[in-house]
C-alpha positions as CSV (number, residue, x, y, z in Angstrom):
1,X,103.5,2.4,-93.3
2,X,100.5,1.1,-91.7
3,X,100.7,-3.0,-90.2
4,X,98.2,-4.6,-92.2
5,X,96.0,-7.1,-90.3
6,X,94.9,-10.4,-90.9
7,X,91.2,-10.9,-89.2
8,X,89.0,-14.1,-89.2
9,X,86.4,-12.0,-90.9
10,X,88.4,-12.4,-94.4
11,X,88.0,-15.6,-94.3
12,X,84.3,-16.5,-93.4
13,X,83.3,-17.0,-97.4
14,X,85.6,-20.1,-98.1
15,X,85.5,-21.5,-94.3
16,X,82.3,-21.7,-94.3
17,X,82.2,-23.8,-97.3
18,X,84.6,-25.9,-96.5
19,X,84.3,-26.8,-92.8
20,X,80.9,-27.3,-94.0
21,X,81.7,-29.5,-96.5
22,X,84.2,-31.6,-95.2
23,X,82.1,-32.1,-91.9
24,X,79.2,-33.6,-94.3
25,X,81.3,-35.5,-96.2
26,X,82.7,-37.5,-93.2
27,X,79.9,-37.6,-91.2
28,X,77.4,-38.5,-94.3
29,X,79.6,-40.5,-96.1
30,X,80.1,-42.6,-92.9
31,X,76.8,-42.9,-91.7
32,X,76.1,-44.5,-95.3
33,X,78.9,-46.9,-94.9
34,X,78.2,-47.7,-91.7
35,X,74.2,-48.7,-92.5
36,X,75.1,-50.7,-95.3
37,X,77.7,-52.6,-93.4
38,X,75.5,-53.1,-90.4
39,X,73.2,-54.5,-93.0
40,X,75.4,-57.5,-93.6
41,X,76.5,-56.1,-97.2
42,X,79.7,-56.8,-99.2
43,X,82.7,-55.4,-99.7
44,X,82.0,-54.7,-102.9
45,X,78.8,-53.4,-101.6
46,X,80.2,-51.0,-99.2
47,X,82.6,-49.5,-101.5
48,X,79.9,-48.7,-104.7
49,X,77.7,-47.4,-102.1
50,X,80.7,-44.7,-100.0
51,X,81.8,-44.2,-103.8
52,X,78.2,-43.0,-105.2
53,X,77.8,-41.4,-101.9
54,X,80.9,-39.1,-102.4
55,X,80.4,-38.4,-105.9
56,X,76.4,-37.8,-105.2
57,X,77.3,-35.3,-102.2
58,X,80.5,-33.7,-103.7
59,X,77.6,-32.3,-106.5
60,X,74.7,-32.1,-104.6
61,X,77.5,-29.3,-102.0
62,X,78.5,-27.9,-105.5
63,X,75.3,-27.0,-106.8
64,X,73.4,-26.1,-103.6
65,X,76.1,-24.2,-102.4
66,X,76.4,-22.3,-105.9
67,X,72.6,-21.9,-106.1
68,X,72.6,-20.3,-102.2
69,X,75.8,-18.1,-102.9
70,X,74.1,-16.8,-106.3
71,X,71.6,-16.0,-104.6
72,X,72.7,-13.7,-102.5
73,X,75.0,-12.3,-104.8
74,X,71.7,-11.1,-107.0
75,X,70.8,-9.8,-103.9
76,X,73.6,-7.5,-103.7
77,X,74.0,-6.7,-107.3
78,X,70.2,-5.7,-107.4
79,X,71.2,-3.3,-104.3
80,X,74.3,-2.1,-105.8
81,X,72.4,-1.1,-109.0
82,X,69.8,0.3,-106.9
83,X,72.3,2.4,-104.9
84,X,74.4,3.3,-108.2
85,X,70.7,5.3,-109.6
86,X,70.5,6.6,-106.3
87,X,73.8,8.0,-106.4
88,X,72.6,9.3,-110.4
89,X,70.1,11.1,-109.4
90,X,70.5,12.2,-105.9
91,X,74.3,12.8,-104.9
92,X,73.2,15.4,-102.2
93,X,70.8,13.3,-100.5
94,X,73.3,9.9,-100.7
95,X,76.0,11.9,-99.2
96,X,73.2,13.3,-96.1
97,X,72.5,9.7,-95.5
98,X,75.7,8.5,-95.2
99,X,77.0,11.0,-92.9
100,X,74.0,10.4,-90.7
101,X,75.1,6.9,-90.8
102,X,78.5,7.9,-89.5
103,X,76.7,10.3,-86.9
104,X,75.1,7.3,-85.5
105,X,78.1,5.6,-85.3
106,X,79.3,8.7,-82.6
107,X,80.9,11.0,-85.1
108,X,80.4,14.8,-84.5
109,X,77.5,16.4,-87.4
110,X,80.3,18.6,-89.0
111,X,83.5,16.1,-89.1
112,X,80.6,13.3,-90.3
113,X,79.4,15.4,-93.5
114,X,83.4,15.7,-94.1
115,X,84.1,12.4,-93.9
116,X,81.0,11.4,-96.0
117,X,82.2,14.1,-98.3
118,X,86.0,12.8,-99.0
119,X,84.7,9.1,-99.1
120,X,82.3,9.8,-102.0
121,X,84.6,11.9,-103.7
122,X,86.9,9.5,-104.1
123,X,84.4,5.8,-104.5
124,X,80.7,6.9,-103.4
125,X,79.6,3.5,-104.0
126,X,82.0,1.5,-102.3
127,X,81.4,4.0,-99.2
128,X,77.8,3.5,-99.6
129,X,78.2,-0.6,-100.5
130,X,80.3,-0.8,-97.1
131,X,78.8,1.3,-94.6
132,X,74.7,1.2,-95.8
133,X,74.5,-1.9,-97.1
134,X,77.5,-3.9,-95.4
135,X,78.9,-5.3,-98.9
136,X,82.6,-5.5,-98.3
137,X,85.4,-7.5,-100.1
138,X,85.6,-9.9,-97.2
139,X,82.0,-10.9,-97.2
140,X,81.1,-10.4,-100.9
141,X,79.3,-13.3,-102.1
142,X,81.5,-15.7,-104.4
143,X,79.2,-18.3,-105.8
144,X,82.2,-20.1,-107.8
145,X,84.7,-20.0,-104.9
146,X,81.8,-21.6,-102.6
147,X,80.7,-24.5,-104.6
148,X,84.4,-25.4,-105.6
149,X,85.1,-25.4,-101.9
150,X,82.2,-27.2,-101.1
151,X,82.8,-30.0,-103.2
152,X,86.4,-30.4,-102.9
153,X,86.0,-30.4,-99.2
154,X,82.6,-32.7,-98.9
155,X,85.3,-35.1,-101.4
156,X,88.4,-34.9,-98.7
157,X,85.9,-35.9,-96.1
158,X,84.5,-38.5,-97.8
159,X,87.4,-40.1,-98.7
160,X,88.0,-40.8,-94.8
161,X,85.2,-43.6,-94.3
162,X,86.0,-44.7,-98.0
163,X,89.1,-45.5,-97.6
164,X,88.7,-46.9,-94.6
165,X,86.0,-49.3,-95.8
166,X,88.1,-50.3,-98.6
167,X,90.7,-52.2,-96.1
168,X,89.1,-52.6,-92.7
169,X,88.3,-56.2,-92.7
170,X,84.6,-57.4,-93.2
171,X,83.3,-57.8,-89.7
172,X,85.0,-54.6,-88.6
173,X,84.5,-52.3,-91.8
174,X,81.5,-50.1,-89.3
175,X,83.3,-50.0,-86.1
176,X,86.3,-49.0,-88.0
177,X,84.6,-46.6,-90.4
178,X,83.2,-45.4,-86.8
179,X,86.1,-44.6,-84.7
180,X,88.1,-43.5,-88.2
181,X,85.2,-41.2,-89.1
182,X,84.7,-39.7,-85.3
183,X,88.8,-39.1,-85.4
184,X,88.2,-37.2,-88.9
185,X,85.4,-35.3,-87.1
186,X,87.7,-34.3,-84.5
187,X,90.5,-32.9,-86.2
188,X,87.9,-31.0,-88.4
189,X,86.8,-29.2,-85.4
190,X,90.3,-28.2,-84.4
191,X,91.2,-26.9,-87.4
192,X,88.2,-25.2,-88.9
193,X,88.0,-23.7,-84.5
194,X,91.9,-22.8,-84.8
195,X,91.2,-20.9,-88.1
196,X,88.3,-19.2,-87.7
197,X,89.3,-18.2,-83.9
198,X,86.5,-20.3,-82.4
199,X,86.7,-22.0,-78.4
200,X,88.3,-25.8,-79.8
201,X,86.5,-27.4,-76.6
202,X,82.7,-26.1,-77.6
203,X,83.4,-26.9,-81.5
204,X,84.7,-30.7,-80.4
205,X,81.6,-31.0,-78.8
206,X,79.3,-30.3,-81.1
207,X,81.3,-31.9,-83.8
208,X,81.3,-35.2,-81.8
209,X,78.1,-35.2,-80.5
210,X,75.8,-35.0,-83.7
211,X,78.3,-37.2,-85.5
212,X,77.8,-40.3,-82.7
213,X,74.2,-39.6,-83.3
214,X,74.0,-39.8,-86.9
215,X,76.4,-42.8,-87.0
216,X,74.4,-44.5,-84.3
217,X,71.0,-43.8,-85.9
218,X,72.2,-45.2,-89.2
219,X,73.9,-48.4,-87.6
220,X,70.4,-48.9,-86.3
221,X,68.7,-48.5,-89.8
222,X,71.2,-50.7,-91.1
223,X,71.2,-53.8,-88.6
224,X,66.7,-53.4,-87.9
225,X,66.2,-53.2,-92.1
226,X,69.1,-55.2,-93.3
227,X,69.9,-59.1,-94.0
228,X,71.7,-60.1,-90.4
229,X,70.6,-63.2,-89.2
C-alpha cells in the first residue's frame, strides 16, 4: 500500500485564514487599545473600545473573507460548468488537449494520449479540473470554512490586548498591551512558519516589524489627538 503524504499545500485554505486572522486581530485590536490609552482614556473606556473592536473585526474577517472566497469559488464553478459542456460536446478534442498538456509536462506523444485516455475514462472532469484548470481538493475554494476561520482566529487574537487591558493597571495598560501584543505576534509567527513549512527567522521579522510600526503609529495618534496634559 502506498505511504500517504501529508504536504503544506493541504492546508493553505484554512492557514491562510487563520494566520491572517489572528495576526489582525492582535495587531488591530492592540493598536486600538493602545491609541485610546495613550489618549488618557478610562478603563472603562479601553475595554468598550478592544470589546467593539473585536466584535467589529471578528465580522468585518467573516464577511470579507466569505465575500473574497465566494468569489473565487464562482470563478471555478463557472469554469467547471464550462469544462463539463466542453466535455458534452467535444470528448475527442478534451481528451487531445489534455494529453498535450501532459506532453508539455515531458511525457512521450503515445504514453500522454494513454494516460489522458484512462484518466477520462474513469473522471474526465476532475482530470481536466486538476491538470487544465488547477482546481484540486486542496486548494478548492471553501467560502464557509474561510470566514469561520477568519473570525474565530481575528477573536483569539483579539482577546490578547483585551484581556490584557482589562487588568494591566491604568498607567501601564499601553506598554503592557504593547510588549503582550508583540509576544502574541511572535508566537503567531512561529506557529503559522512551523505549519506551513516557512523560514521562522524571516516570518518573526516581518511579523515584528509591521506590528511595532502600527502600535507605534497609533500611540502617536493617541497621545498628539487625545486629552494628556
Amino acid at each position: 500500500m502506498a505511504r500517504r503524504e501529508n504536504h503544506y499545500i493541504t492546508r493553505i485554505g484554512w492557514l491562510r485564514a487563520a494566520v491572517l486572522g489572528a495576526n489582525d486581530g492582535i495587531l488591530s485590536t492592540g493598536s486600538l487599545i493602545i491609541g485610546v490609552a495613550s489618549a488618557a482614556a478610562d478603563h472603562r473606556q479601553i475595554f468598550i473600545t478592544g470589546l467593539a473592536g473585536l466584535v467589529a473585526g471578528a465580522m468585518s474577517m467573516a464577511a470579507g473573507e466569505y465575500v473574497s472566497v465566494s468569489s473565487q469559488a464562482d470563478t471555478e464553478n463557472a469554469d467547471l460548468k464550462k469544462e463539463r459542456n466542453e466535455l458534452k460536446t467535444d470528448p475527442k478534442g478534451e481528451e487531445r488537449e489534455l494529453a498535450a498538456i501532459y506532453v508539455k509536462r515531458g511525457l512521450a506523444p503515445a504514453l500522454a494520449r494513454e494516460v489522458a485516455t484512462q484518466l477520462m475514462s474513469k473522471d474526465a472532469l476532475e482530470a481536466h479540473a486538476r491538470d487544465e484548470l488547477g482546481i484540486s481538493e486542496a486548494t478548492t475554494a471553501r467560502p464557509v470554512q474561510a470566514a469561520m476561520a477568519s473570525a474565530s482566529s481575528f477573536s483569539s487574537g483579539a482577546a490578547l490586548p483585551l484581556i490584557t487591558a482589562t487588568f494591566a493597571p491604568i498607567a501601564w495598560v499601553a506598554w503592557g498591551v504593547g510588549i503582550a501584543s508583540l509576544i502574541g505576534l511572535v508566537v503567531l509567527g512561529i506557529v503559522g512558519a512551523r505549519i506551513g513549512g516557512a523560514r521562522i527567522g524571516r516570518s518573526l521579522i516581518r511579523v515584528v516589524f509591521w506590528g511595532v510600526v502600527a502600535m507605534a503609529i497609533t500611540a502617536g495618534a493617541g497621545a498628539l489627538f487625545g486629552a494628556r496634559s
